[in-house]
Backbone as a ProteinNet text record, in pm:
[ID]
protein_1_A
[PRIMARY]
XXXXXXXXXXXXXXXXXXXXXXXXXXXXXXXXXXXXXXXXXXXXXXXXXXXXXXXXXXXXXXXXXXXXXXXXXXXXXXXXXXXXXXXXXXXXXXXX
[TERTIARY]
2496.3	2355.8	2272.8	2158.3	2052	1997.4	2020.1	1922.5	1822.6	1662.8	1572.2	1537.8	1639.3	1688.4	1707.8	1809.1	1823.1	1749.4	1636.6	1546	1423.3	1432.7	1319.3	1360.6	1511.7	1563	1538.1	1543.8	1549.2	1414.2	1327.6	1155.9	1142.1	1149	1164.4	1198.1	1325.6	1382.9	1265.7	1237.3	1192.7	1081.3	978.6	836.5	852.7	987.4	1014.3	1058.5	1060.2	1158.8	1008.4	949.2	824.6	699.8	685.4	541.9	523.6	404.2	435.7	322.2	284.1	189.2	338.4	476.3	517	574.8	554	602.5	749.1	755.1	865.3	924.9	1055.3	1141.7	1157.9	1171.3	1234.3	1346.7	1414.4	1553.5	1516.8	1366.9	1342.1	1297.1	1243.4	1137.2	1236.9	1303.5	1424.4	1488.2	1486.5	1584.6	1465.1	1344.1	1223.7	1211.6	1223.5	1186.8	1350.4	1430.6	1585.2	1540	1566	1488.9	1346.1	1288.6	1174.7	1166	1287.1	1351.8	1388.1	1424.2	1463.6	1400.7	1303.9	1206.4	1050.4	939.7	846.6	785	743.2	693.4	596.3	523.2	395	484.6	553	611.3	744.2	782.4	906.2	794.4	708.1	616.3	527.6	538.3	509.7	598.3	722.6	876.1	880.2	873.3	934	829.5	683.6	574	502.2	505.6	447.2	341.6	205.4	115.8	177.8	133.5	195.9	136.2	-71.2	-97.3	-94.3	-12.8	60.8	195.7	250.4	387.7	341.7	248	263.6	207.4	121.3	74.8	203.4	298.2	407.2	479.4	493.6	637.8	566.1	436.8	364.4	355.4	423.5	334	202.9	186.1	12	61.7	-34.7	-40.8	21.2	-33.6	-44.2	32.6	121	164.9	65.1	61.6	-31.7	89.8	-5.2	74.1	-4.9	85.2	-23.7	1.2	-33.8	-26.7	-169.5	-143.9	-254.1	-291.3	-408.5	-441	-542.3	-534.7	-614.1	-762.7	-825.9	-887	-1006.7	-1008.6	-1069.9	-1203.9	-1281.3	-1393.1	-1533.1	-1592.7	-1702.3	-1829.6	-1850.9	-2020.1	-2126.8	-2220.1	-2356.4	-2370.3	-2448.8	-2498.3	-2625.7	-2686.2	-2780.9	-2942.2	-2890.5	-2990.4	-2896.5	-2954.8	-2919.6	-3010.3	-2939.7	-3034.5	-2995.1	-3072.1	-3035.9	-3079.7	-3036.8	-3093.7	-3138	-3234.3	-3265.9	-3150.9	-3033.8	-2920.9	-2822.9	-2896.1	-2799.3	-2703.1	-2661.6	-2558.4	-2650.3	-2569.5	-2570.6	-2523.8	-2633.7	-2642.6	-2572.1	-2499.1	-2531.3	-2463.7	-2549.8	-2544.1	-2503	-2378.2	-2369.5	-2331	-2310.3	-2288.9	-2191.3	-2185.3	-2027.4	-1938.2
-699.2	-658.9	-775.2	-822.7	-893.1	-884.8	-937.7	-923.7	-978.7	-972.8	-1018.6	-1116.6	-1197.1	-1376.6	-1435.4	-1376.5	-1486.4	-1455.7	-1340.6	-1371.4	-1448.5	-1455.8	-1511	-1694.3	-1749.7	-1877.5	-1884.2	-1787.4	-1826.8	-1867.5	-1806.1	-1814.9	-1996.3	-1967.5	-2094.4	-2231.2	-2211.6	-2332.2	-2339.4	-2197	-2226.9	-2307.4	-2296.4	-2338	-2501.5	-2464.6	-2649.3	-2719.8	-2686.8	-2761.8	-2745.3	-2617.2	-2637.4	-2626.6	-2646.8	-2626.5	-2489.2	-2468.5	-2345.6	-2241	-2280.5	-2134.2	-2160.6	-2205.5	-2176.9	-1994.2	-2017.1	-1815.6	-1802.6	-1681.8	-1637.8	-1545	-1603.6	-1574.4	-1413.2	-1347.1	-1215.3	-1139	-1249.8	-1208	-1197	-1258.2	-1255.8	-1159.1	-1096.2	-958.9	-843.9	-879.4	-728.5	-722.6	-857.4	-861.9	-812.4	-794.3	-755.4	-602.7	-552.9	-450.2	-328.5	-402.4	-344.8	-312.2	-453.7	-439.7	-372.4	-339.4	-264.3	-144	-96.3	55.1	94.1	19.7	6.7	21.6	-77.3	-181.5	-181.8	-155.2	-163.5	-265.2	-253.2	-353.9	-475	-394.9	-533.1	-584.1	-508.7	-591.6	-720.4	-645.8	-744.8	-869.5	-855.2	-924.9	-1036.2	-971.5	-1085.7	-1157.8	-1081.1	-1171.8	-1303.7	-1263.6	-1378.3	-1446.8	-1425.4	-1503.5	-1510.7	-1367.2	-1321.1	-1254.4	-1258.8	-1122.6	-993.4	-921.8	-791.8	-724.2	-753.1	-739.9	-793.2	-897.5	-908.1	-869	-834.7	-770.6	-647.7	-566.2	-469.9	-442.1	-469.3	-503.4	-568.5	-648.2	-711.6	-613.8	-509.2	-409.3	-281	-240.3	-128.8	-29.6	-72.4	20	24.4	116	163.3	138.1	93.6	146.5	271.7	390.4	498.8	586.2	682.4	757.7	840.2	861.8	935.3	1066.2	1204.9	1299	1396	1393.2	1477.3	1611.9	1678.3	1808.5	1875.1	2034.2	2082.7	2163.9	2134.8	2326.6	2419.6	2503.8	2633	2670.9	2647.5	2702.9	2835.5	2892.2	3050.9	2984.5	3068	3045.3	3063.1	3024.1	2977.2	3082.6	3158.2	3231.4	3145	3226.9	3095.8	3050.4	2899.8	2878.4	2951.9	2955	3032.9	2898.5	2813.1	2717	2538.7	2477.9	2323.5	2211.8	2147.4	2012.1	1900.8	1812.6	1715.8	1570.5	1467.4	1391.9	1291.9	1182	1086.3	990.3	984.5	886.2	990.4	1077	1146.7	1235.3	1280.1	1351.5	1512.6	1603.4	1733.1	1806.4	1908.6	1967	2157.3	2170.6	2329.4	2428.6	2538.6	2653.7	2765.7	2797.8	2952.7	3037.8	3205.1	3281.7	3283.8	3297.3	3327.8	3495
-304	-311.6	-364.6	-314.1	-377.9	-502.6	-553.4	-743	-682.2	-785.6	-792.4	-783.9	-837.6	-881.5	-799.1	-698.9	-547.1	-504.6	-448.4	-401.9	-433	-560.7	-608.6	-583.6	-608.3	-555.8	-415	-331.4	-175.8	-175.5	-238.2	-189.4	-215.8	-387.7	-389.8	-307.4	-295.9	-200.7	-42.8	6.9	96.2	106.5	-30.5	-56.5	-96.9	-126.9	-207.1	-62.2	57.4	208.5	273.5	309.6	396.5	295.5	199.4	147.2	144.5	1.6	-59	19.5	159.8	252.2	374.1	341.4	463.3	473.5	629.8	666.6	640.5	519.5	522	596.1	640.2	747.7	742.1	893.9	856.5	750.3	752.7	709.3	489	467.7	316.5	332.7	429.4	424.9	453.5	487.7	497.2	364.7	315.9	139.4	53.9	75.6	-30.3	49.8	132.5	160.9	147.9	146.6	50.8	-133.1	-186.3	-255	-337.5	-237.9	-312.9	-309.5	-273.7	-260.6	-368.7	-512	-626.7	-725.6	-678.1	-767.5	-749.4	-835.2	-776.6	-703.2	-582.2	-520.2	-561.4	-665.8	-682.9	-845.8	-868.7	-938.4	-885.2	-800.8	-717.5	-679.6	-613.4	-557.6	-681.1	-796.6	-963	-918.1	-966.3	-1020.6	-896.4	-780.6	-664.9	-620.7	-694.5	-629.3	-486	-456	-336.8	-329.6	-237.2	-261.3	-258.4	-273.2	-299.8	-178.8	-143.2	-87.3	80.4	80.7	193.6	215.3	133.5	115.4	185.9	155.3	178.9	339.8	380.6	516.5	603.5	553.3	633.6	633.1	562.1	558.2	565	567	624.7	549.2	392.3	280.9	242.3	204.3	108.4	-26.4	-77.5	-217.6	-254.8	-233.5	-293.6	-189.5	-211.2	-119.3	-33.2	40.9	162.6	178.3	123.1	190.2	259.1	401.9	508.1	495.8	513.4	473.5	561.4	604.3	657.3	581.2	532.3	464.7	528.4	524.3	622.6	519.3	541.3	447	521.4	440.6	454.2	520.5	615	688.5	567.9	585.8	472	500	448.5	471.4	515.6	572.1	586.7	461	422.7	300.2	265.2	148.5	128.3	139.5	66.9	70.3	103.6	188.6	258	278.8	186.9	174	209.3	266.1	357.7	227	213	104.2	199.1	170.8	268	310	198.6	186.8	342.6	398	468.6	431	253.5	178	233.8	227.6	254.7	140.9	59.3	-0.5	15.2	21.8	62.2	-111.2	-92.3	-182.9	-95.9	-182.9	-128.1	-223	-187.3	-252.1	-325.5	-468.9	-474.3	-489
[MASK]
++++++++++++++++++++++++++++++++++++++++++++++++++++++++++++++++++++++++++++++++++++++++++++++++

C-alpha cells in the first residue's frame, strides 16, 4: 500500500526532473485518489504539495457531499399576499 511519504517523494522527484508546473502522470492520480479514500483529501493534497482544488476537478470530487434525494412536498394553498421586489426576489404569505 502507498503511505503518504512515497507519494509525497514521487511528486517530488517528478517536479525536481520536469519542473515544478510539470503534469502529473495518471498513475500519481490513481495513488492520490486510493489514497484519499483514507485520508482527507485537502489534507493529502497539504502533505504532497498539490491543489486540492485541482485534485479535486482531476478525480471528480466536490467538496461537500451532494445527496440527491427527492422529496414530495404537499401542494401549497394560494398565497394570500405576493410581492415581487425590484431585485426580482418573490415574496409570498400564506395561511397557516
Amino acid at each position: 500500500m502507498d503511505s503518504v511519504s512515497d507519494l509525497k517523494n514521487q511528486i517530488q522527484q517528478l517536479r525536481a526532473s520536469k519542473g515544478p508546473r510539470a503534469k502529473i502522470p495518471s498513475d500519481i492520480w490513481s495513488k492520490i485518489s486510493h489514497i484519499s479514500q483514507s485520508f482527507p483529501l485537502k489534507e493529502l493534497c497539504r502533505e504532497v504539495g498539490i491543489n486540492p482544488v485541482h485534485a479535486r476537478k482531476k478525480m471528480g470530487k466536490s467538496s461537500s457531499p451532494i445527496h440527491k434525494a427527492f422529496i414530495q412536498l404537499p401542494s401549497s394553498p394560494m398565497p394570500l399576499l405576493e410581492l415581487t421586489l425590484k431585485s426580482g426576489a418573490v415574496i409570498k404569505v400564506f395561511e397557516q
